[in-house]
C-alpha positions in Angstrom: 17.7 41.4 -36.7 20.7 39.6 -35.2 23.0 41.9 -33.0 26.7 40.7 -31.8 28.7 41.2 -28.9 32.8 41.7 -28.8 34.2 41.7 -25.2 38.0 42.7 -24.6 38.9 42.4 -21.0 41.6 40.8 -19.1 41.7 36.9 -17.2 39.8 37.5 -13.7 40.9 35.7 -10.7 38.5 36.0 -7.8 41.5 37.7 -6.0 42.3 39.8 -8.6 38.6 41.2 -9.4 38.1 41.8 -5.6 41.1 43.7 -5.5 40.2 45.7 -8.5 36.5 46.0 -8.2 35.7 45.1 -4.5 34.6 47.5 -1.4 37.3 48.0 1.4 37.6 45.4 4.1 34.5 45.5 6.1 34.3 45.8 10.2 34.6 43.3 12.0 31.2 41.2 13.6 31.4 42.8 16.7 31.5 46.2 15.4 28.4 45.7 13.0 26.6 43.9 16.2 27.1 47.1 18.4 26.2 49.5 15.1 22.9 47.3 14.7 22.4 47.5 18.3 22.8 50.7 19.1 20.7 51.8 15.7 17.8 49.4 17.0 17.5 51.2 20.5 18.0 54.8 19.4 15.0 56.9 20.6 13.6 59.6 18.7 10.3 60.9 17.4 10.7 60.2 14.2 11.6 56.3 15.3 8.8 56.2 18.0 5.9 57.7 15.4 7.4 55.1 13.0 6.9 52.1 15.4 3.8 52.8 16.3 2.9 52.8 12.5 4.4 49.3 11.9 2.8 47.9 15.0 -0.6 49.7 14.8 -1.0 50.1 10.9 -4.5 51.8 11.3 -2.7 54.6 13.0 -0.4 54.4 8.9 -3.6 53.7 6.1 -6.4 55.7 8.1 -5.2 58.8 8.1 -5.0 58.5 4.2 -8.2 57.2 3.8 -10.2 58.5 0.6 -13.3 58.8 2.2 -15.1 59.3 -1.3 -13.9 56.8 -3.4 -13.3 54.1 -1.1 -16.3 54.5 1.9 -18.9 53.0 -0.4 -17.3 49.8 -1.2 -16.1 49.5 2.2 -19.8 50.0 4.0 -21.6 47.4 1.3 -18.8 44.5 1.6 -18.5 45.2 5.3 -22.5 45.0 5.9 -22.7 41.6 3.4 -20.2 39.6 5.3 -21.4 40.7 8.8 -24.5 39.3 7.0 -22.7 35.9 6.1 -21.0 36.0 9.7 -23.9 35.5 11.4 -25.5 31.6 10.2 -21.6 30.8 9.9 -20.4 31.7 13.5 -23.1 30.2 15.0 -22.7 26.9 12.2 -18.4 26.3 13.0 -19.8 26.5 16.8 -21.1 23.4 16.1 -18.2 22.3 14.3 -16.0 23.0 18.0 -18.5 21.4 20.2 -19.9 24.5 21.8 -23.1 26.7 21.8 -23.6 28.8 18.4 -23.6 31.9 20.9 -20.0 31.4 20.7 -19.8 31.4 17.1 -21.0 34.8 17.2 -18.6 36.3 20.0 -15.8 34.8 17.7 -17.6 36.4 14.7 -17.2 40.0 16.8 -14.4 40.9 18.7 -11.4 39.0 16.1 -12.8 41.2 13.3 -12.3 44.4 15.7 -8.8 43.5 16.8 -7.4 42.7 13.1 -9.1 45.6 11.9 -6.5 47.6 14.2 -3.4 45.5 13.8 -3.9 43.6 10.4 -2.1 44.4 7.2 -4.3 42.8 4.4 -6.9 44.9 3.3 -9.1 42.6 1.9 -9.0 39.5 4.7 -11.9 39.0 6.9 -11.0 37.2 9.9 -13.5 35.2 12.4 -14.6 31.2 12.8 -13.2 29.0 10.0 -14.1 25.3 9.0 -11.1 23.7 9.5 -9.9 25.2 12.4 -13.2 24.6 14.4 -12.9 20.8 13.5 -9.6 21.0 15.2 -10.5 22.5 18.0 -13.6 20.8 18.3 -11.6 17.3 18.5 -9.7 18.8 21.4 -12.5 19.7 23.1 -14.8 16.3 22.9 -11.1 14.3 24.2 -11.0 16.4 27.3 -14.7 17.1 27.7 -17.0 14.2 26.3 -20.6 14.7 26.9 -23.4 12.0 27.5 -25.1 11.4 25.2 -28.3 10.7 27.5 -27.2 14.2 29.0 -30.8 16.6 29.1 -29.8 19.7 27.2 -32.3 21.6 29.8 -30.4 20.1 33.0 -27.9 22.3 34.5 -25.4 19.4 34.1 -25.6 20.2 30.6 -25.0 24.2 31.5 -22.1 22.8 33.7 -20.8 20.6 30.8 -21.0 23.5 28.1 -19.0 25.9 30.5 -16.1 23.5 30.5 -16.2 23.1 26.5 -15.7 26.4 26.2 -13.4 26.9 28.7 -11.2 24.3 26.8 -11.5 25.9 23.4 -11.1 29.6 24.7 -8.1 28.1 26.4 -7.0 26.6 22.9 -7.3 30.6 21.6 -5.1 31.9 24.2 -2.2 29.4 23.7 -2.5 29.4 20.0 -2.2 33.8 20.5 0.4 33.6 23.0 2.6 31.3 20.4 2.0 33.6 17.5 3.1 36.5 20.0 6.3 34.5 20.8 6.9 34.0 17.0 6.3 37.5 16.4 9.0 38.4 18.9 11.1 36.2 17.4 10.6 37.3 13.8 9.7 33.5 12.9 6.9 34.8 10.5 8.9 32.4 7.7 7.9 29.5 9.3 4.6 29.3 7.1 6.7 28.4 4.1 6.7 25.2 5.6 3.6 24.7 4.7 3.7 25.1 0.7 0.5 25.6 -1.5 0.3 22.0 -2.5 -0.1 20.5 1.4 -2.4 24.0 2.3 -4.7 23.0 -0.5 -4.7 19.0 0.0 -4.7 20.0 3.7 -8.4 21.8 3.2 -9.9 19.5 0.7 -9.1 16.9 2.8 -10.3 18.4 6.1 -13.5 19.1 4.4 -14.5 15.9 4.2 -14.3 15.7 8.1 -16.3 18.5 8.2 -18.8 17.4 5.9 -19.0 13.6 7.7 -19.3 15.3 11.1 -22.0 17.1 10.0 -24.3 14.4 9.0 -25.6 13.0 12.1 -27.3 16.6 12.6 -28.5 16.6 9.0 -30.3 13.3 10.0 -31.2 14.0 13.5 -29.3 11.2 15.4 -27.6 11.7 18.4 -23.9 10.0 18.1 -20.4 10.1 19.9 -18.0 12.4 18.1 -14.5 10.5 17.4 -11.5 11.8 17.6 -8.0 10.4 16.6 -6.5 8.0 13.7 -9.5 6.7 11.1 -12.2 9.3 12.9 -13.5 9.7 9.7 -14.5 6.3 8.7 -15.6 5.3 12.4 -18.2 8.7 12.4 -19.2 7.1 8.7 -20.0 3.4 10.4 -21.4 4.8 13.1 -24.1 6.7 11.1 -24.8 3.9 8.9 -25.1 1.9 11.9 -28.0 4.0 12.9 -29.6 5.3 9.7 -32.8 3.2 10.7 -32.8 5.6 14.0 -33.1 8.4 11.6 -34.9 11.9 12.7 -37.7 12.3 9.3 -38.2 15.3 9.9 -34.7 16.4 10.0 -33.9 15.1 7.2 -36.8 16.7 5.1 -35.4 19.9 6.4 -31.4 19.1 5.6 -33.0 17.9 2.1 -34.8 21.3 1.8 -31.8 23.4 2.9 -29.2 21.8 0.6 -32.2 22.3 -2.2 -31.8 25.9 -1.6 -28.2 27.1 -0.4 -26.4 25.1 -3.4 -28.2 26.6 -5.9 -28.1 30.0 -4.8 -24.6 29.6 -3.8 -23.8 28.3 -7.8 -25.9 31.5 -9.0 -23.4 33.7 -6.8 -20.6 32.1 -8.1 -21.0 32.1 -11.5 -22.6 35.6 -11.9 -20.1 36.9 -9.0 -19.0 40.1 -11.5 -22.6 40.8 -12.4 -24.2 40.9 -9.2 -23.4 43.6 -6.7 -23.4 42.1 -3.6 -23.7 38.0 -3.2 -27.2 36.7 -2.5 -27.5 36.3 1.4 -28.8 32.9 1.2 -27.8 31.5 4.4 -29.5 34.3 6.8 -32.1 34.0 4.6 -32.4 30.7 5.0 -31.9 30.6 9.0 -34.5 33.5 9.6 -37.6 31.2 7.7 -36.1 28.2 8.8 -36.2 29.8 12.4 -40.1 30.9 11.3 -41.1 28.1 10.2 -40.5 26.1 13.5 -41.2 28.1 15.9 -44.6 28.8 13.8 -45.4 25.1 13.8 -44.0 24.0 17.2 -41.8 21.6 14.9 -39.2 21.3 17.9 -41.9 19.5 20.4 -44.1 17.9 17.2 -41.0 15.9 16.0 -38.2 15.9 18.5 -35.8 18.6 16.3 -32.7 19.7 17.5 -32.9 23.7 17.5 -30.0 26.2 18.7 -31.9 26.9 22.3 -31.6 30.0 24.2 -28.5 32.8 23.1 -28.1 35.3 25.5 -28.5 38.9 24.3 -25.2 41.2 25.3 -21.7 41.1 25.5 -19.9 38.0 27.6 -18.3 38.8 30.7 -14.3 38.8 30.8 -13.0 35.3 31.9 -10.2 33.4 31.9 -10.0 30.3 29.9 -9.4 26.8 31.5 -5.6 27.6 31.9 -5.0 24.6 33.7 -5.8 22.2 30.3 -2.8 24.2 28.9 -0.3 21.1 29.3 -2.9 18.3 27.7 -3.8 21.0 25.1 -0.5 22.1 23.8 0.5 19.6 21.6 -2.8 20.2 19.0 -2.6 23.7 19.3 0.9 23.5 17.8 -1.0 22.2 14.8 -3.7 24.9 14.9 -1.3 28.2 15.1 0.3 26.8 12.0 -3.2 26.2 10.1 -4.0 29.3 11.4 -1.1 31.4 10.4 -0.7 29.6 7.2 -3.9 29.9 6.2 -4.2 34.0 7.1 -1.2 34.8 5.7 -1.7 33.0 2.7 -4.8 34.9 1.6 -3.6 37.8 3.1 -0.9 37.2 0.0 -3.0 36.5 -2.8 -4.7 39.6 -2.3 -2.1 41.8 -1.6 -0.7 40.6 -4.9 -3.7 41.0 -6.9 -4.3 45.0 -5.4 -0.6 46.1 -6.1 0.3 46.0 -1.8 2.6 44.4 0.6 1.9 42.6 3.8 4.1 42.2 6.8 3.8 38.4 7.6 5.5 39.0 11.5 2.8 41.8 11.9 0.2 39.3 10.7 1.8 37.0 13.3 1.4 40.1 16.0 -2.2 40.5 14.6 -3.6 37.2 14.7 -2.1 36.6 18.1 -3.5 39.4 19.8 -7.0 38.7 18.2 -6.7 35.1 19.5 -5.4 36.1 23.0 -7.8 38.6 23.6 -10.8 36.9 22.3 -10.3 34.0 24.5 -10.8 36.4 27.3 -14.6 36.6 26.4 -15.2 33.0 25.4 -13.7 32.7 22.1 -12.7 30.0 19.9 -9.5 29.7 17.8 -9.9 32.1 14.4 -8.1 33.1 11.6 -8.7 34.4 8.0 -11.7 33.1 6.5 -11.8 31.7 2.9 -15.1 32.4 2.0 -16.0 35.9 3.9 -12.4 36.9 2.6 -13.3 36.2 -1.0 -16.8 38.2 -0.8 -15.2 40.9 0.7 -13.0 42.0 -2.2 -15.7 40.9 -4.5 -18.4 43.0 -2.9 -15.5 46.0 -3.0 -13.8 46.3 0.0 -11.0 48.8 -0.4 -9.4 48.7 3.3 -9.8 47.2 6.7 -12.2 49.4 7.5 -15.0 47.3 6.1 -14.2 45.3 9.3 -15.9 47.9 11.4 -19.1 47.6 9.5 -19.0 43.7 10.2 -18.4 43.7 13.3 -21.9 46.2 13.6 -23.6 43.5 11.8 -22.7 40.9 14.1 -22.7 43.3 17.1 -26.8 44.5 16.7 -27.4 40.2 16.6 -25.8 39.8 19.8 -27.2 43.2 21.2 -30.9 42.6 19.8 -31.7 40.1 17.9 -30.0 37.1 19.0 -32.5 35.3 21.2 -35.1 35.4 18.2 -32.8 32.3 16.8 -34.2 30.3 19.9 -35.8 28.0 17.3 -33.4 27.6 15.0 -33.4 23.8 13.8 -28.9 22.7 14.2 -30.0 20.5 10.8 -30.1 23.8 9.5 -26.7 25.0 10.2 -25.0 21.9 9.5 -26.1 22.5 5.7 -24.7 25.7 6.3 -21.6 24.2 7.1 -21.2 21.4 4.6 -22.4 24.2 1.5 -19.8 27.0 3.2 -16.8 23.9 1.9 -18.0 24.5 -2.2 -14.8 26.7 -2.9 -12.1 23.7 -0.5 -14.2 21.0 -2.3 -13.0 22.4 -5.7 -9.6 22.2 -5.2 -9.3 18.7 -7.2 -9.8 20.8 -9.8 -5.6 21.9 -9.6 -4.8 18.2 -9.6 -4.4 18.4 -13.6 -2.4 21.2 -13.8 -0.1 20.5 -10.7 0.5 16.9 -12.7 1.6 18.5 -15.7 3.5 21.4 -14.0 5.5 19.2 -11.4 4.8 15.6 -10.6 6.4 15.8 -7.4 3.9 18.8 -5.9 1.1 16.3 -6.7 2.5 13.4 -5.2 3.0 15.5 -1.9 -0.4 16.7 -2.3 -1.6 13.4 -2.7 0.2 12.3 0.0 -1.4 15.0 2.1 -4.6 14.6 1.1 -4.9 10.7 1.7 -2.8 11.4 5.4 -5.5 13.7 6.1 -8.6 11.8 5.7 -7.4 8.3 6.2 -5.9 9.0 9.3 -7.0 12.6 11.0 -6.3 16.2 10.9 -3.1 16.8 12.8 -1.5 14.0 12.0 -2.1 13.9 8.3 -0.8 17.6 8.5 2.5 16.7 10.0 2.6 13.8 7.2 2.3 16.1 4.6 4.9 18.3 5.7 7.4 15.9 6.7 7.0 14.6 3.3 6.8 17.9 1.4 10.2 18.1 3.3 11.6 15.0 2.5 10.9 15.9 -1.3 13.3 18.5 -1.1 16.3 16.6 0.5 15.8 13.8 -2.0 15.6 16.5 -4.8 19.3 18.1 -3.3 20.9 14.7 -2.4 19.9 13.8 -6.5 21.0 16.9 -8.0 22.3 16.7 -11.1 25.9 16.8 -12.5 26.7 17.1 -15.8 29.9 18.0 -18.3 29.8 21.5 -20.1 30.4 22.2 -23.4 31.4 25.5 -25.2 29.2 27.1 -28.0 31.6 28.0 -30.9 32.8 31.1 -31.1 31.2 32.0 -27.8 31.6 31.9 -24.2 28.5 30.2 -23.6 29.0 26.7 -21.8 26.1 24.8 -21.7 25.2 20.6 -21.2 26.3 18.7 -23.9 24.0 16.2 -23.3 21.2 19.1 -24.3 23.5 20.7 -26.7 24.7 18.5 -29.2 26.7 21.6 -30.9 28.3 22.6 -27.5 32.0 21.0 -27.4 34.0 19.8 -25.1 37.4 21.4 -24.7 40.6 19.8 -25.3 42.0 18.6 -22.1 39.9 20.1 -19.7 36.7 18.7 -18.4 33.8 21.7 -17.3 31.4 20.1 -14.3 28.5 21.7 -12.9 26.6 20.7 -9.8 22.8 21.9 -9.8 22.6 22.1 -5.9 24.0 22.5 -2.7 27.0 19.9 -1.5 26.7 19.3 2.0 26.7 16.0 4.5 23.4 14.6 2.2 25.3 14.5 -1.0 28.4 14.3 -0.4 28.7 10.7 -1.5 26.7 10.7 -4.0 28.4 14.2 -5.6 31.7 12.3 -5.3 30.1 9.1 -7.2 29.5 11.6 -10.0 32.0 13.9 -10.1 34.6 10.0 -10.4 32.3 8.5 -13.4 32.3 11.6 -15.5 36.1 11.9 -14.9 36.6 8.1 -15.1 38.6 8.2 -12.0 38.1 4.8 -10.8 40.6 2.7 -8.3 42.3 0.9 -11.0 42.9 4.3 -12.9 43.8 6.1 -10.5 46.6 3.8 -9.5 47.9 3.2 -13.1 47.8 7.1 -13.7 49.8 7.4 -10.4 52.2 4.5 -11.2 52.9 6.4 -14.6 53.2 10.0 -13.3 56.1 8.3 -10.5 58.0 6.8 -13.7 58.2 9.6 -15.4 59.2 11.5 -12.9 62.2 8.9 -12.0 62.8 9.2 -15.4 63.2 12.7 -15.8 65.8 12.6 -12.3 67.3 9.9 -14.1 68.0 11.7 -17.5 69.1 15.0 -15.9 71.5 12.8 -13.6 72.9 11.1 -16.8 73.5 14.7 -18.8 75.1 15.5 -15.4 77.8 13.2 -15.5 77.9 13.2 -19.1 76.5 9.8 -20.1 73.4 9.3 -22.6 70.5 6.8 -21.8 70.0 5.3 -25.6 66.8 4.0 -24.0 65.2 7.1 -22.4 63.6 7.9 -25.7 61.2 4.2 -26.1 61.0 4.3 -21.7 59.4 7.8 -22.5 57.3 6.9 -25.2 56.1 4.1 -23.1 55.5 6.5 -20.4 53.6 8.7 -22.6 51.3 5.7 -23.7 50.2 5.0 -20.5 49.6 8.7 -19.7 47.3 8.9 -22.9 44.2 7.0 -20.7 43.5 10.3 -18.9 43.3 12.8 -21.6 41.7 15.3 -18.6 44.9 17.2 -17.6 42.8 19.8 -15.7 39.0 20.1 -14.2 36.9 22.5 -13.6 34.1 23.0 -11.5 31.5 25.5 -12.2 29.9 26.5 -8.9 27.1 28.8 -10.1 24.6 26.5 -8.6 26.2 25.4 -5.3 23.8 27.5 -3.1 25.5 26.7 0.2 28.8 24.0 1.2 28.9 23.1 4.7 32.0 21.0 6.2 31.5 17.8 5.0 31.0 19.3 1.5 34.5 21.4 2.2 37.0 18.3 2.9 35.3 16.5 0.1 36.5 19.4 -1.7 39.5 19.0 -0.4 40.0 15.1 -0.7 39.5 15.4 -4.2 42.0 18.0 -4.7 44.4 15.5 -2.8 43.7 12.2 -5.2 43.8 14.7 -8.3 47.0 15.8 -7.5 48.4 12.2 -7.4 47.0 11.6 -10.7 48.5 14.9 -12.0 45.2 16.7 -12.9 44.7 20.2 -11.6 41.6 21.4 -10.3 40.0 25.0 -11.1 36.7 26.3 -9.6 34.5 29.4 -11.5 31.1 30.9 -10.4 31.2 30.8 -6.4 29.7 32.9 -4.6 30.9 34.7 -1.3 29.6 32.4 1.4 31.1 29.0 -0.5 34.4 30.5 -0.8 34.4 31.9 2.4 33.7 28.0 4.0 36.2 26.6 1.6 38.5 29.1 2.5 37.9 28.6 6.1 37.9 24.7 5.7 42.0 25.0 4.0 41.0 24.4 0.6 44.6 26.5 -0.5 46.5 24.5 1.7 45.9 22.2 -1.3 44.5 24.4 -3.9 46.3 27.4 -5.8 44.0 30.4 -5.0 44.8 32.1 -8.4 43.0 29.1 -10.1 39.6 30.6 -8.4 37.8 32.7 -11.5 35.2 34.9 -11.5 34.0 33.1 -15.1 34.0 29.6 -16.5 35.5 31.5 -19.4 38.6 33.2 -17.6 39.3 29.6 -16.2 39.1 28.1 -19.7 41.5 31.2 -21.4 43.8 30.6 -19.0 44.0 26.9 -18.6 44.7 26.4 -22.7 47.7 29.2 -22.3 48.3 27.4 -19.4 48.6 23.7 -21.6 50.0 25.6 -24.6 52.8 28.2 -22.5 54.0 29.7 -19.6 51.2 32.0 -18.7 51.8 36.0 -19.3 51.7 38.5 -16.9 48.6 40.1 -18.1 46.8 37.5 -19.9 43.3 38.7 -21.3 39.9 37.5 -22.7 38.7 37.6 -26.1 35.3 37.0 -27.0 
């Protein structure tokens, strides 16, 4: 079934449409400023009950809670990730160079806060890989240990007190930032950080993790590097001392890894069959734990275990403010990890469920579970990729299932947290390097992102190899410099190309695509697929003169012409004047008219549906080429643009030099009008005919 369209209208000029179809003249700035002003500080009930809903959002989805159909879900997935919490928080501790105690403090009191303040209703928020590897470089530049340090002296206490002063101090700046963002609605800052460098960004960092990790899986006591080629200086430094190896911690790294990636396979692949995930890794921790306190393997064989965890909540403290200065500069890095990262998830999910997320409330959420959480010992924490994806798998409905985590974790630290006195560290390292499966498998994208765009997987690439060959941060900052660099290179190349009309229609498209799209006669349709600003500008110009052929030497010839004629012309009207007939005006003119015949183009027009944005330089190139056109005799036309390019070219005097009546709202209206214009003297109420 083929269906046809027949449009009857009249010639549009941008001028003309806006006076026939356009709102009145709006206020003026200052007005709207004081309108927007005064609506933003009006105080009401209505306005204060609102606020409190967008800032507190429990206060918004509790009170329409369905405690029937959704408690359930929400108790079961809440209780399995405290569950997972619990060998986690005390395995990134490691990862940030502090006591696991502090693993499980950041495991507690972030999950309270976001519970309250969070919008995602399926992110689980506490220690994450990558963000303790970032924090835990911080914290071995500013507090290096010994490594002939006792672990029993109170030097050691004295040493472990600083740590975690500097990585609760880490917390606080990274909240206060995400509190300043918040204020300043800079929530669209994680854009910056597309999918393609977030993914490369975690693969990559998981190697880190998984090479810091291995001088605990084999019992040898090493410096932990930080800085440019970490990675491979941690990887000759263990091969340096494999001989010094710790058997009996590697039998029990050997064991663990036997047990937790299996299991963890099974939960993946059977994820919609099974309920709740297998708890492998508290499983694992709790015999582990057995097993060597049962056969003294600590004293027996020299085994690095966990040591003593206080039972209770911390005291209130303030971190080591005065590190703030040396400390800012990372923590940049982190907050964006850390945002991106949250926010991120918090998006896949939201999508997936059918519900929207505010990303400046996560930005308010996230900072005051970092600031507050640093005031009882804390590390830096955001969204978590793993807890987050059990969550909704196990059936978590809303943020309540938070609550039920943070009981989990809270009856450890109450009760049962100094039974882990024996817990081998070989044992939570595997817990680490298992917990990266899911960042690991990211290569798996790398075919698709080739075959979708090439230039995604370059930058993640580029990323990825930033990442681990030099270190985190600044592999991080490659990647986005890069990712950003893409994008000017892809603006500064845009494309520019002469439109063609589809018979009969008035469809222009390419005609290098379109091989039954024709030019038409005397006028030349360009489009430019970008934005023309300072970056481009030269390179628009280059294009713009070789598809019009307007080069020096033509340019001059055409001018040269267009002058003769035009002393021509005074001179035959001065002849009929006095009377007197030029017998040679007729050959002079055809000689004119054979030069003129190079440039066929008596009129061009631009089709500015894809100009985005013109900024000054882009508006005097407008104008210079109206200038050299004129002097050629070609007129210049402009269709498609939209109200903030014609308001700069306006601004920039563009109609000093330009007619503004040959401004259309169509490439069509332009066309209709330029052929009467070639054929006759336009009408006064020319129309379209399609």
């Amino acid at each position: 079934m083929s269906a046809s369209v027949a449009v009857y209208r009249n010639v549009y000029t941008e001028d003309r449409f806006r006076q026939t179809y356009g709102t009145e003249a709006q206020s003026s700035g200052r007005e709207r400023l004081r309108d927007r002003l005064a609506q933003r500080c009006r105080c009401s009930q209505v306005e204060c009950v609102h606020l409190l809903k967008k800032r507190l959002p429990v206060c918004s989805w509790l009170p329409k809670y369905k405690l029937r159909k959704w408690l359930l879900g929400d108790i079961i997935a809440g209780l399995t990730v405290g569950i997972v919490h619990i060998p986690q928080g005390m395995a990134f501790a490691l990862l940030t160079s502090v006591a696991p105690v502090y693993g499980l403090y950041t495991s507690f009191f972030p999950v309270v806060l976001y519970m309250l303040f969070g919008t995602g209703h399926h992110v689980s928020t506490g220690t994450f890989a990558v963000l303790s590897l970032m924090t835990g470089s911080v914290v071995e530049q500013l507090v290096p240990i010994p490594l002939a340090l006792n672990s029993s002296s109170p030097e050691a206490a004295e040493f472990e007190a600083q740590r975690i002063g500097v990585a609760s101090a880490v917390a606080f700046l990274s909240g206060i930032m995400m509190l300043c963002m918040c204020g300043l609605q800079l929530g669209f800052l994680s854009t910056y950080l597309s999918e393609p460098i977030v993914k490369a960004f975690t693969s990559a960092a998981a190697f880190h993790v998984t090479v810091s990790q291995l001088q605990s899986m084999l019992g040898l006591r090493l410096p932990r590097y930080a800085g440019a080629f970490s990675l491979f200086k941690t990887l000759a430094s263990v091969m340096e001392n494999v001989p010094h190896t710790n058997l009996a911690e590697l039998v029990i790294s050997l064991l663990c890894l036997a047990v937790l990636v299996p299991v963890k396979e099974v939960n993946s692949r059977f994820r919609e069959r099974l309920r709740t995930p297998i708890p492998i890794e508290i499983i694992t921790v709790i015999i582990a734990t057995g097993i060597t306190y049962a056969c003294s393997l600590d004293s027996k064989y020299d085994i690095q275990i966990v040591g003593h965890i206080p039972a209770g909540f911390p005291e209130p403290r303030l971190p080591a403010l005065e590190t703030l200065p040396e400390i800012a500069g990372d923590t940049v890095a982190i907050t964006l990890v850390a945002y991106a990262v949250s926010v991120s998830l918090a998006m896949i999910y939201a999508d997936k469920h059918g519900y929207s997320i505010d990303p400046n409330q996560e930005l308010l959420a996230h900072g005051i579970s970092n600031t507050v959480s640093s005031l009882f010992t804390c590390f830096p924490n955001s969204a978590t990729l793993a807890t987050t994806n059990i969550l909704e798998s196990a059936g978590a409905h809303t943020q309540l299932a938070g609550l039920f985590t943070s009981l989990v974790v809270l009856i450890v630290l109450l009760l049962i947290g100094p039974l882990f006195y024996f817990l081998p560290k070989a044992v939570l390292a595997c817990i680490n390097v298992t917990s990266l499966r899911q960042m690991f498998l990211l290569f798996k994208d790398l075919p698709d992102l080739w075959r979708v765009s090439k230039i995604d997987f370059m930058v993640w690439l580029v990323t990825w190899l930033s990442v681990v060959v030099l270190n985190v941060d600044l592999g991080l900052a490659i990647g986005v410099v890069f990712s950003m660099m893409t994008v000017i290179c892809r603006t500064q190349r845009a494309n520019c190309s002469v439109l063609g009309r589809a018979a009969n229609t008035e469809i222009y498209r390419s005609i290098n695509n379109h091989n039954k799209c024709y030019e038409v006669p005397g006028v030349k349709i360009l489009t430019y697929n970008g934005p023309i600003y300072y970056g481009n500008r030269s390179f628009f110009k280059a294009d713009m003169a070789q598809l019009l052929g307007l080069t020096p030497e033509r340019i001059r010839s055409r001018e040269k012409a267009l002058k003769l004629k035009e002393k021509r012309e005074r001179e035959a009207i001065s002849s009929v004047e006095q009377g007197v007939a030029d017998s040679s005006f007729s050959s002079k003119n055809d000689l004119i008219r054979s030069e003129m015949a190079e440039g066929e183009v008596q009129a061009v027009l631009i089709d500015c549906s894809s100009v985005i944005f013109v900024d000054v330089a882009g508006a005097r190139l407008f104008i210079q080429m109206c200038m050299e056109c004129q002097k050629i005799g070609i007129t210049i036309y402009l269709a498609n643009c939209n109200e903030s390019v014609l308001k700069i070219l306006t601004s920039s005097g563009l109609m000093k030099y330009m007619n503004p009546q040959h401004i259309f709202v169509t490439i069509h209206d332009a066309v209709v009008y330029i052929q009467l214009q070639l054929e006759k003297p336009p009408e006064s109420n020319t129309t379209v005919w399609v």
